[in-house]
MDTraj code that builds the backbone (N, CA, C; nanometers):
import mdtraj as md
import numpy as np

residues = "UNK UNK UNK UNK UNK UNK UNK UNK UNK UNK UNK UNK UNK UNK UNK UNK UNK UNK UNK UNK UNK UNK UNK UNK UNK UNK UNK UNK UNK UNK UNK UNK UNK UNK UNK UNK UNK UNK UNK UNK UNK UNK UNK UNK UNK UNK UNK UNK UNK UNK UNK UNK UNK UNK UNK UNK UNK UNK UNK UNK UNK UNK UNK UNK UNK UNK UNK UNK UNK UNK UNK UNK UNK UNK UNK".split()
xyz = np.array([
    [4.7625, 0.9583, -0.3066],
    [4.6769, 0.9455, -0.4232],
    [4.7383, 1.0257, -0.5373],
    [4.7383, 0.9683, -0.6798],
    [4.8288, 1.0224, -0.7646],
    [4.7047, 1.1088, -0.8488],
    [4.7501, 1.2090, -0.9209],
    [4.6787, 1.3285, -0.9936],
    [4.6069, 1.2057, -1.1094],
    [4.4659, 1.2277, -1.0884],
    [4.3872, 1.1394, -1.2209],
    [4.3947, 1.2290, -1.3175],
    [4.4075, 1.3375, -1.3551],
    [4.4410, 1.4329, -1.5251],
    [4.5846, 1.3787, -1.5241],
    [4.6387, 1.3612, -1.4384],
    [4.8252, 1.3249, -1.5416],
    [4.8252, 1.1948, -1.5484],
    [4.7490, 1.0972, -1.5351],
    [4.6878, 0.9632, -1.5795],
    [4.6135, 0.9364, -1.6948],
    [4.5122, 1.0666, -1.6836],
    [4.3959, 1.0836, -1.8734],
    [4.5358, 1.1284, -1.9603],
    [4.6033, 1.2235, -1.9534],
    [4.6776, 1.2959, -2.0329],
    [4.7842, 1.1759, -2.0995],
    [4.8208, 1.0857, -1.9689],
    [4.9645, 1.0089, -2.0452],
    [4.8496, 0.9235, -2.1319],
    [4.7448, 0.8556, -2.1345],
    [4.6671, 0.7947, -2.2105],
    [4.6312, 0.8724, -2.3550],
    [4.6153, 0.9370, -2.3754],
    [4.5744, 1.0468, -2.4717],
    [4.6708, 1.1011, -2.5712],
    [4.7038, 1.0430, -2.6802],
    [4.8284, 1.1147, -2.7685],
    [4.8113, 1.2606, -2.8136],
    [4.9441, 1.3124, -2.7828],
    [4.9967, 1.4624, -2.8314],
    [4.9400, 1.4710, -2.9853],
    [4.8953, 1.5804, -2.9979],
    [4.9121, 1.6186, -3.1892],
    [5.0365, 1.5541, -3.2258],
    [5.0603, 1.5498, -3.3751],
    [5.1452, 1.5280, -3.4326],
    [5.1913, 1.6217, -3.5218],
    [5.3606, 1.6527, -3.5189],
    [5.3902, 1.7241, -3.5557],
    [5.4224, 1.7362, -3.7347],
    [5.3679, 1.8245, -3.8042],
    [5.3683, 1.7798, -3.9549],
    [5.4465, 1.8853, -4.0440],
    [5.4600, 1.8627, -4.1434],
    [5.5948, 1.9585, -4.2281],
    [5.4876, 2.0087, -4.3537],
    [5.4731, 2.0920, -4.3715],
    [5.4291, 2.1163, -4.5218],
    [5.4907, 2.2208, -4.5706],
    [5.4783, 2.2217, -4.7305],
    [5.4734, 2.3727, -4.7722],
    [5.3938, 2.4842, -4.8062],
    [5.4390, 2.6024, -4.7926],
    [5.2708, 2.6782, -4.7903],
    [5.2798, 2.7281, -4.8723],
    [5.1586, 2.7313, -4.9705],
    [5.1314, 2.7525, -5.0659],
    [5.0275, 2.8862, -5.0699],
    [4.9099, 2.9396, -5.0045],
    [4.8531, 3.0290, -5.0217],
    [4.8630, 3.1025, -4.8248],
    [4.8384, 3.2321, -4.8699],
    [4.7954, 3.2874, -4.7187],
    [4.6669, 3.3238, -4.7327],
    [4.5338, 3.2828, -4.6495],
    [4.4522, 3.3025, -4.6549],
    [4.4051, 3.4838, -4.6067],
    [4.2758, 3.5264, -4.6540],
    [4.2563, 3.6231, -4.6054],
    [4.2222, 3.6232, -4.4264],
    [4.1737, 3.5307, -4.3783],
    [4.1306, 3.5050, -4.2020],
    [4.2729, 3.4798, -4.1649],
    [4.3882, 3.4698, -4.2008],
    [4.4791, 3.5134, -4.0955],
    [4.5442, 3.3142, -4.0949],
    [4.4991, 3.2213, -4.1894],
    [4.5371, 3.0982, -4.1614],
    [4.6190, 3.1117, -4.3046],
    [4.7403, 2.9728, -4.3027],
    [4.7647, 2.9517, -4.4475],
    [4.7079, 2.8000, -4.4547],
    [4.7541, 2.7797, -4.6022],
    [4.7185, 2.6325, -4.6634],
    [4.8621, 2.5923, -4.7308],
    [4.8905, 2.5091, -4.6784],
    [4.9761, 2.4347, -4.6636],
    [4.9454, 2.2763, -4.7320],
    [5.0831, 2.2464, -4.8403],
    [5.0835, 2.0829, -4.8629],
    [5.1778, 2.0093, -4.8417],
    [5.1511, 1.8731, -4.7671],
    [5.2372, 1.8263, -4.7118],
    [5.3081, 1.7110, -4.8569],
    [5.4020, 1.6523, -4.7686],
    [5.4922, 1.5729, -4.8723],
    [5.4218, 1.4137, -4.9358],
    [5.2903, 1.4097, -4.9022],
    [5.2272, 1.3115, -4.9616],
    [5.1218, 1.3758, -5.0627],
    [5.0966, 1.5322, -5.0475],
    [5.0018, 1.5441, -5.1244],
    [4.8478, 1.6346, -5.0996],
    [4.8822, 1.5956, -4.9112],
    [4.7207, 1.6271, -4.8368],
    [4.7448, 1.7559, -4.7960],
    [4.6894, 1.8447, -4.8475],
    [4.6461, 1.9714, -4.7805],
    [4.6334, 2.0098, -4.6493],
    [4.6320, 2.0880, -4.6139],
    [4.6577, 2.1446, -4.4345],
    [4.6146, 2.2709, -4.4714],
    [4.5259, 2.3208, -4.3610],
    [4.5003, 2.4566, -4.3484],
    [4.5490, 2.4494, -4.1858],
    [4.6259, 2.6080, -4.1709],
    [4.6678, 2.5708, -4.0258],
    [4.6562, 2.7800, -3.9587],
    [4.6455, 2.8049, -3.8709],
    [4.6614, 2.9043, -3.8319],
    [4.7922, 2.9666, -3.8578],
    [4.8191, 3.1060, -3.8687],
    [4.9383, 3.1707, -3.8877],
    [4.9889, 3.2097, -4.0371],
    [5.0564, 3.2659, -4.0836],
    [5.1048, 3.3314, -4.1326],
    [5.2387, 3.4096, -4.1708],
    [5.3363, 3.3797, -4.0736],
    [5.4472, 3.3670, -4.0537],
    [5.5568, 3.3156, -4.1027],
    [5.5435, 3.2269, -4.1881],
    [5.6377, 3.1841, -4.2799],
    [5.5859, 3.2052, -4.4244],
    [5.7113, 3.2385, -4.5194],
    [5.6502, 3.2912, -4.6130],
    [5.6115, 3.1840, -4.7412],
    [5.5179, 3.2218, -4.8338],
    [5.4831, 3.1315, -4.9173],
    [5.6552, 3.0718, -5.0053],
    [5.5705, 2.9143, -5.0456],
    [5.6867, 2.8505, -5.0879],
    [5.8273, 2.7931, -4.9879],
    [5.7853, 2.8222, -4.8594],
    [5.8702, 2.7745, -4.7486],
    [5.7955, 2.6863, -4.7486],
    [5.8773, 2.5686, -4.6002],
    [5.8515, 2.4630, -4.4959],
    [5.7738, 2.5325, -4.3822],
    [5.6806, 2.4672, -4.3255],
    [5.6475, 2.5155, -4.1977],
    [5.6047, 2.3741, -4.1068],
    [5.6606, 2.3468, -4.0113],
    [5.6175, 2.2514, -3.9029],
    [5.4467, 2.3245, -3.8466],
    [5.3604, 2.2015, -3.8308],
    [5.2677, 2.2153, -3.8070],
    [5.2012, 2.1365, -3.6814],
    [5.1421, 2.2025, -3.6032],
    [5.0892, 2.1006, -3.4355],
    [4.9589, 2.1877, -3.4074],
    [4.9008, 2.0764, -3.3801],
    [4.7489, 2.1198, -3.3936],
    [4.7017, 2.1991, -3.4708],
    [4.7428, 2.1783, -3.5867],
    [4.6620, 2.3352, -3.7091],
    [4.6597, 2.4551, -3.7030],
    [4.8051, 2.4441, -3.6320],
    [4.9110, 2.5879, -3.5989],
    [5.0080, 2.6015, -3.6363],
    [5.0413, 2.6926, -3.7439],
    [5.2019, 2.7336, -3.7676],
    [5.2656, 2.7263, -3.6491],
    [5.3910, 2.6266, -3.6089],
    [5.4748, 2.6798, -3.4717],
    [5.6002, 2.7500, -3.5576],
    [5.6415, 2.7475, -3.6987],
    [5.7417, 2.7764, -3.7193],
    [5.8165, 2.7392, -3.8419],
    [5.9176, 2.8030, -3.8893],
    [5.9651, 2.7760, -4.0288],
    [6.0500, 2.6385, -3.9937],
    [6.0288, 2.5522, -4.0704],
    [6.0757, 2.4123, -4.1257],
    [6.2293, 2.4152, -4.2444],
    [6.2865, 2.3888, -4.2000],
    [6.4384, 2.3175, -4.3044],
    [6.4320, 2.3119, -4.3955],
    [6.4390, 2.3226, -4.5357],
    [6.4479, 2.2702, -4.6560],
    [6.5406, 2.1592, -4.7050],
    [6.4400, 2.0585, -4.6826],
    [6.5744, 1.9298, -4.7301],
    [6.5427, 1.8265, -4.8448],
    [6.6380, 1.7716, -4.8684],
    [6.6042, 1.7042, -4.9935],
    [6.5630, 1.5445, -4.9267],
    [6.4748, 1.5022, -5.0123],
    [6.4695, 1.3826, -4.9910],
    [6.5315, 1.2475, -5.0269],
    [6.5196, 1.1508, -4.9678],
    [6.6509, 1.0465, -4.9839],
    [6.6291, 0.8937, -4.9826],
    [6.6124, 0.7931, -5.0843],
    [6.5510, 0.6915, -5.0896],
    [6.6504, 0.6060, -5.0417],
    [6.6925, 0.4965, -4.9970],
    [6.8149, 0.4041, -4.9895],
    [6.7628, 0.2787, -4.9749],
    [6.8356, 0.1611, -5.0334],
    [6.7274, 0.0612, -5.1185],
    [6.8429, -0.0673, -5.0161],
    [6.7894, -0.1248, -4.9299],
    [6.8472, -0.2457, -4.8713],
    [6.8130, -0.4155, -4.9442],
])
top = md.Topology()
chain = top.add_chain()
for i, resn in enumerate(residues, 1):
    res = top.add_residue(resn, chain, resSeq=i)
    for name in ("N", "CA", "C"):
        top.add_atom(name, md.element.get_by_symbol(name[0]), res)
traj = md.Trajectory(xyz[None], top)
């Protein structure tokens, strides 16, 4: 008989991982963060400093993000 939670789990999508920049550090210990369309993010952490990239998963800083330019290419 196979594990029914590693059956719910493969059904069930992961967070998604998101890029923003952070713009304020809140006083509770979260920042606010905007992503590259525009939409705001408030996410836990503090750790990267304002005006950086930060990758975001589940409305958690995991970490400082790349600075890259963006790149249109027209087929």
């Amino acid at each position: 008989m196979s594990n029914l939670y590693s059956k719910f789990r493969s059904l069930v999508d992961e967070p998604t991982l998101r890029v923003g920049v952070v713009t304020v550090h809140n006083a509770d210990g979260t920042s606010t963060l905007e992503d590259y369309h525009g939409c705001e993010i408030i996410a836990q952490g503090q750790e990267v400093a304002l005006g950086s990239s930060a990758f975001v998963k589940d409305k958690r800083i995991q970490g400082q993000a790349p600075t890259l330019t963006e790149t249109t290419v027209y087929v």
